[in-house]
NUMAR-953655 format. One record per atom (N, C-alpha, C, O): x negated, y negated, z; residue in one letter. Coordinates in Angstrom, 1 decimal. Atoms other than C-alpha are relative to their C-alpha. Layout:
# residues N
+--------+--------+--------+----+
:      u :      v :      w : aa :
+--------+--------+--------+----+
:      X :      Y :      Z :  A :
...
+--------+--------+--------+----+
This chain:
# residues 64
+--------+--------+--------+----+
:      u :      v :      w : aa :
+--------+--------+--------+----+
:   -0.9 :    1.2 :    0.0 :  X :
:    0.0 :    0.0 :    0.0 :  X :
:   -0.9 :   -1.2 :    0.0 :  X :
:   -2.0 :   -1.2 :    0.4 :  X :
:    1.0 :    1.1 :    0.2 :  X :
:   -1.3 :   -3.4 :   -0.7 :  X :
:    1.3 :   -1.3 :    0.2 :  X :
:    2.1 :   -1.7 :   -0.7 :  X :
:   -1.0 :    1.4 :    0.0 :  X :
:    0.7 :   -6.4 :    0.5 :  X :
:    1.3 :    0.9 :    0.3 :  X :
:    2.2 :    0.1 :    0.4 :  X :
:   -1.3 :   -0.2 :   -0.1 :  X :
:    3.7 :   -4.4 :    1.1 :  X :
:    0.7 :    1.1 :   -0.8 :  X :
:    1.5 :    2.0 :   -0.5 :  X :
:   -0.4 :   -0.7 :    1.0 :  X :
:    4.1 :   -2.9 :   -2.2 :  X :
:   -0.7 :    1.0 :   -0.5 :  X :
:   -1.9 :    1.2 :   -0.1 :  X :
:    0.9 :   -1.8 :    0.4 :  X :
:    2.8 :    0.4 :   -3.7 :  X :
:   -0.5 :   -0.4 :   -1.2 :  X :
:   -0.2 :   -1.1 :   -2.2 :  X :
:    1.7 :    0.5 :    1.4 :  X :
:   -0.4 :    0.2 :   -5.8 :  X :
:    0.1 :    1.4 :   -1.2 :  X :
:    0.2 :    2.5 :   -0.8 :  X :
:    0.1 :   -1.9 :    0.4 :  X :
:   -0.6 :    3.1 :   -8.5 :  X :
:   -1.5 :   -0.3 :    0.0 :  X :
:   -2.0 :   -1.4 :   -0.1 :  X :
:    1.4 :   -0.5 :    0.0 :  X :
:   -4.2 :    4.4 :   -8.3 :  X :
:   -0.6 :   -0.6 :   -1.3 :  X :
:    0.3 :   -0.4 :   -2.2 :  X :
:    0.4 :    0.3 :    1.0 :  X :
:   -6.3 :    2.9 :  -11.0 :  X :
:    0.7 :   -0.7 :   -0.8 :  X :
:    0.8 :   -0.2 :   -1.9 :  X :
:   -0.6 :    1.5 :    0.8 :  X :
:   -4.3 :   -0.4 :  -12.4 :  X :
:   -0.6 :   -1.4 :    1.4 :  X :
:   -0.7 :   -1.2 :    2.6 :  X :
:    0.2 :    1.2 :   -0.3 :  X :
:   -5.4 :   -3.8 :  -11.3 :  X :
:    1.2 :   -0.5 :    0.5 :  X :
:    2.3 :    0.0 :    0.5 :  X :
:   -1.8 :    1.3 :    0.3 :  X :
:   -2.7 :   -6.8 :  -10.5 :  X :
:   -0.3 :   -0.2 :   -1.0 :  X :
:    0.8 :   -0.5 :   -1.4 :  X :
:    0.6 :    0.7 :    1.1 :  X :
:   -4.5 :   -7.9 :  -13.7 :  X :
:    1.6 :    1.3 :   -0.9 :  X :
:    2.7 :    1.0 :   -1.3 :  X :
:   -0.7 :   -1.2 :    0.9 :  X :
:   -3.0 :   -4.2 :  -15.5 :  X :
:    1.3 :   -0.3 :    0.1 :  X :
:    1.8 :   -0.7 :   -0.9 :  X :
:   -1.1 :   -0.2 :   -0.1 :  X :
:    0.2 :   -4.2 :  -14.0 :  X :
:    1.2 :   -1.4 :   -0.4 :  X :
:    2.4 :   -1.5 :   -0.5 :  X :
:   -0.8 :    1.3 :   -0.1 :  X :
:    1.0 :   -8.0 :  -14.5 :  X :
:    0.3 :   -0.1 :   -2.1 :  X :
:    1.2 :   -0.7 :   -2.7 :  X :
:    0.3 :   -0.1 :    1.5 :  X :
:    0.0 :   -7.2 :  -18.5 :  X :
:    1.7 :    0.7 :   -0.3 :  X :
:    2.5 :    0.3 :   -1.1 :  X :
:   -0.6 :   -1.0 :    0.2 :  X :
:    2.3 :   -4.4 :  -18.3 :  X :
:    1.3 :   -0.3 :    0.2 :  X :
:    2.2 :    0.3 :   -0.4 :  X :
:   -1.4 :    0.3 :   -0.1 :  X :
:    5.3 :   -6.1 :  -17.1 :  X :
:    0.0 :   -1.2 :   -0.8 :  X :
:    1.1 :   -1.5 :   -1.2 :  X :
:   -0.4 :    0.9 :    1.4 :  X :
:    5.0 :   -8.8 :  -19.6 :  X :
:    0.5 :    0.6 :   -1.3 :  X :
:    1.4 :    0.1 :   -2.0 :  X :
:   -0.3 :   -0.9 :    1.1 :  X :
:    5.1 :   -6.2 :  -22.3 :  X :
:    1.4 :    0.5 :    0.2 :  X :
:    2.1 :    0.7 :   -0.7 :  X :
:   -1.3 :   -1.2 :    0.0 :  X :
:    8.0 :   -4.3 :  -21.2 :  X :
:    1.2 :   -1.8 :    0.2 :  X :
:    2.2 :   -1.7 :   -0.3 :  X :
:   -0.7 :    0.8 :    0.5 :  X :
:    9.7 :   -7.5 :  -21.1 :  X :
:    0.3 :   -0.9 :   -0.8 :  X :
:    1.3 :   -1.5 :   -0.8 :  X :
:    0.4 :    0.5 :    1.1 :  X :
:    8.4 :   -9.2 :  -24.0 :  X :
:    1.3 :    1.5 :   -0.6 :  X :
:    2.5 :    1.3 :   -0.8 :  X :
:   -0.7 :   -0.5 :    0.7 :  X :
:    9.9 :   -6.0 :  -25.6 :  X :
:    1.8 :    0.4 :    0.5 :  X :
:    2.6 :    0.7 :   -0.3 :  X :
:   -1.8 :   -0.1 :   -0.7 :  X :
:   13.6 :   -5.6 :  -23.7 :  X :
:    0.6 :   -1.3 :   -0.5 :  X :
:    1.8 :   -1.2 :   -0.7 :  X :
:   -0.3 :    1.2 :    0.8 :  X :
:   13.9 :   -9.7 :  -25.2 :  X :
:    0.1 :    0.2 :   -1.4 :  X :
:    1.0 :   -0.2 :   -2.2 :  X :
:   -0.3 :    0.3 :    1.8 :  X :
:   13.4 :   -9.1 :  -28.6 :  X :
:    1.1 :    1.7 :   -0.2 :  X :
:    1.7 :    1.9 :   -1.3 :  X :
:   -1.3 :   -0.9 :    0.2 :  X :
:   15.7 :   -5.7 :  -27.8 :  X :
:    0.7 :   -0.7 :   -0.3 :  X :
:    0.9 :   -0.9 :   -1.5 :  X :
:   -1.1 :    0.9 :   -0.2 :  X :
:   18.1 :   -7.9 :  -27.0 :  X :
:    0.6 :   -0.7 :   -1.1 :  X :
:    1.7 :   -0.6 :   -1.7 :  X :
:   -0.5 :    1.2 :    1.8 :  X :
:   18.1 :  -10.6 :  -30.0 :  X :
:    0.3 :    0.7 :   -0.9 :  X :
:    1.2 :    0.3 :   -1.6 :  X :
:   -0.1 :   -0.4 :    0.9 :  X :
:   17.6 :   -8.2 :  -32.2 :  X :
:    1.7 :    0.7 :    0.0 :  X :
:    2.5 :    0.5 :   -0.9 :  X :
:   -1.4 :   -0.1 :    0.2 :  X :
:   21.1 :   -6.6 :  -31.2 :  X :
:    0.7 :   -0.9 :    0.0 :  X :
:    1.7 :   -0.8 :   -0.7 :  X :
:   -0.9 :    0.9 :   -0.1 :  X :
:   22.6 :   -9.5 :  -30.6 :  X :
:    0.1 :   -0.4 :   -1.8 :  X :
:    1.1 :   -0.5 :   -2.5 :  X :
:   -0.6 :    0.6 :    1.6 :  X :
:   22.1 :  -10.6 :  -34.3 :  X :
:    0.2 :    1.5 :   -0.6 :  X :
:    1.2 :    1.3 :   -1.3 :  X :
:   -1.0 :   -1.4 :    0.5 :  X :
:   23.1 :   -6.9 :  -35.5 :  X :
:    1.5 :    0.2 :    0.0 :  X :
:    2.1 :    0.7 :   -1.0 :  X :
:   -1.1 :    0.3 :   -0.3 :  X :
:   26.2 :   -7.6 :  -34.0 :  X :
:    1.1 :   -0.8 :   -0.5 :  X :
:    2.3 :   -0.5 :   -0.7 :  X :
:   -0.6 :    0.8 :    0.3 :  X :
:   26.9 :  -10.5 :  -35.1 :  X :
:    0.2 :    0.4 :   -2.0 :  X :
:    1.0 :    0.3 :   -2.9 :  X :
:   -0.3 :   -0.4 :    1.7 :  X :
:   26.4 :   -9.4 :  -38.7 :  X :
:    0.8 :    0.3 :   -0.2 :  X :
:    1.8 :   -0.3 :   -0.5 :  X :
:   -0.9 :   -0.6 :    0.2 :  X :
:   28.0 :   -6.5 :  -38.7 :  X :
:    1.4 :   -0.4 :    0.3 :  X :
:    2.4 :    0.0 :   -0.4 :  X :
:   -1.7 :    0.5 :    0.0 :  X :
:   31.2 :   -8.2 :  -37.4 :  X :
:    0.1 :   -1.1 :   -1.1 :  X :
:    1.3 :   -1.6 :   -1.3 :  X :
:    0.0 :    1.2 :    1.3 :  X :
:   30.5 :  -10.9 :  -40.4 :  X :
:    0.9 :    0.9 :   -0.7 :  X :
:    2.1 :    0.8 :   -0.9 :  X :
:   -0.1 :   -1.0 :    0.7 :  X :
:   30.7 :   -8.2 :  -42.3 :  X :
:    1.5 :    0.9 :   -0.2 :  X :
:    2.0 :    1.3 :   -1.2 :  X :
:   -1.4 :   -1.0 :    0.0 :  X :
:   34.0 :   -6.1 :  -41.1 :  X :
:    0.8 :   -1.6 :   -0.3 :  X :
:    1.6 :   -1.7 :   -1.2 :  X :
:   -1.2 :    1.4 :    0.3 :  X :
:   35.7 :  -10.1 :  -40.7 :  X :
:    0.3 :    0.1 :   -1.5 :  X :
:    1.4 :    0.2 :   -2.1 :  X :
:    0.0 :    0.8 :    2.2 :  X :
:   34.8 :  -10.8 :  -44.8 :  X :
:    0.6 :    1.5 :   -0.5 :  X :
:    1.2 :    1.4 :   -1.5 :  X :
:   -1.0 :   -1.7 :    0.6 :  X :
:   36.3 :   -7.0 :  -45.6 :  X :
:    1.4 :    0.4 :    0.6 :  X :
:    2.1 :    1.4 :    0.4 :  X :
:   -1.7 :   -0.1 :   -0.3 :  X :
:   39.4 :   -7.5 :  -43.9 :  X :
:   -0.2 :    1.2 :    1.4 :  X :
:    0.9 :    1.7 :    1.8 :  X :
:   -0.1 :   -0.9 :   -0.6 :  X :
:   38.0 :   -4.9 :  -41.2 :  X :
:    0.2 :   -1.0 :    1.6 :  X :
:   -0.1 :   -0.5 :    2.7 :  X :
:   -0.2 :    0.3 :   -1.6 :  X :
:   38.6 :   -6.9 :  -38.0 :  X :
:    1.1 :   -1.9 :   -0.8 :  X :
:    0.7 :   -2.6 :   -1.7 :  X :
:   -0.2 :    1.4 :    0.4 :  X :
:   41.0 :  -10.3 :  -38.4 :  X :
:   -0.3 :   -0.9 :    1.2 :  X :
:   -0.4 :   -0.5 :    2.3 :  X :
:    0.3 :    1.1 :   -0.2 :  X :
:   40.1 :  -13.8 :  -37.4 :  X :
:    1.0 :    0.2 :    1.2 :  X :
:    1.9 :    1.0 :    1.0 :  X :
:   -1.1 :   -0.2 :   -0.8 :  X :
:   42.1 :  -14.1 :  -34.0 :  X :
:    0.9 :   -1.6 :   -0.1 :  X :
:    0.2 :   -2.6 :   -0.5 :  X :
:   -0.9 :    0.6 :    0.9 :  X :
:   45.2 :  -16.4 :  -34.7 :  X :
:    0.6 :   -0.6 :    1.5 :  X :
:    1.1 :    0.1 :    2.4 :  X :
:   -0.7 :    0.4 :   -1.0 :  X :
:   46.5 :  -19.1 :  -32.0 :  X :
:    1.2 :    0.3 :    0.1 :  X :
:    2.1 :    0.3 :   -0.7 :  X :
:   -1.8 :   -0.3 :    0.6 :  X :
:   49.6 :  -18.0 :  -30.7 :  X :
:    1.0 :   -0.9 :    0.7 :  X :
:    2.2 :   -1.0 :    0.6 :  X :
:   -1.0 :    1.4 :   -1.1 :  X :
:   50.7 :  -21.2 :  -28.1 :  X :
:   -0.5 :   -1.1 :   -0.8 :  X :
:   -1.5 :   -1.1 :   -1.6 :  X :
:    0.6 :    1.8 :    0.4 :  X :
:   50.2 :  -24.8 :  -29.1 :  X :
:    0.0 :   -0.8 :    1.2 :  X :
:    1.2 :   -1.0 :    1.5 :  X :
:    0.3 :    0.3 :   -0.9 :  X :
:   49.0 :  -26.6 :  -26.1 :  X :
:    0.5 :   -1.6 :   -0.1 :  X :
:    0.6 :   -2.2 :   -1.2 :  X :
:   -0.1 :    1.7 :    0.0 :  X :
:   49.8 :  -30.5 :  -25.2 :  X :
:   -1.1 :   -0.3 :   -0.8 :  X :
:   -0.9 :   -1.0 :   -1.8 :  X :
:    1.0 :    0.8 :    1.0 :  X :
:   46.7 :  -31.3 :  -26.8 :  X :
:   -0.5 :    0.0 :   -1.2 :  X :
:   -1.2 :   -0.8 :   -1.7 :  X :
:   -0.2 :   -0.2 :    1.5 :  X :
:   46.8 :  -30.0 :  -29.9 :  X :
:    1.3 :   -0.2 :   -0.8 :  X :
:    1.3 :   -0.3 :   -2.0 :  X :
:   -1.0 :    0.6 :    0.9 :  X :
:   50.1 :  -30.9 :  -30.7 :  X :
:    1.1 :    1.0 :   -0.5 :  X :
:    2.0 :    0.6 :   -1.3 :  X :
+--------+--------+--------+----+
């Protein structure tokens, strides 16, 4: 133990600080990258008629 927390044998703070920038460097660009997958593919089903636009169904005081 070191400070509290569990050391693994043979990594640095240097190693392990590398190592969690990596793993969340890569879990971010997971992310984006589905996020714009997403968004395509629903581009995609909207413009083919596979999902519709959703359609107000109240009219509020402020719109009229």
């Amino acid at each position: 133990m070191d400070d509290g927390q569990l050391v693994r044998r043979g990594q640095s703070r240097g190693e392990r600080a590398e190592r969690a920038i990596r793993v969340t460097t890569v879990v971010a660009v997971a992310l984006v990258a589905a996020f714009v997958s997403y968004q395509h593919m629903r581009g995609v089903a909207v413009q083919h008629g596979g999902i519709r636009r959703p359609r107000r169904c109240c009219r509020s005081a402020w719109t009229g």
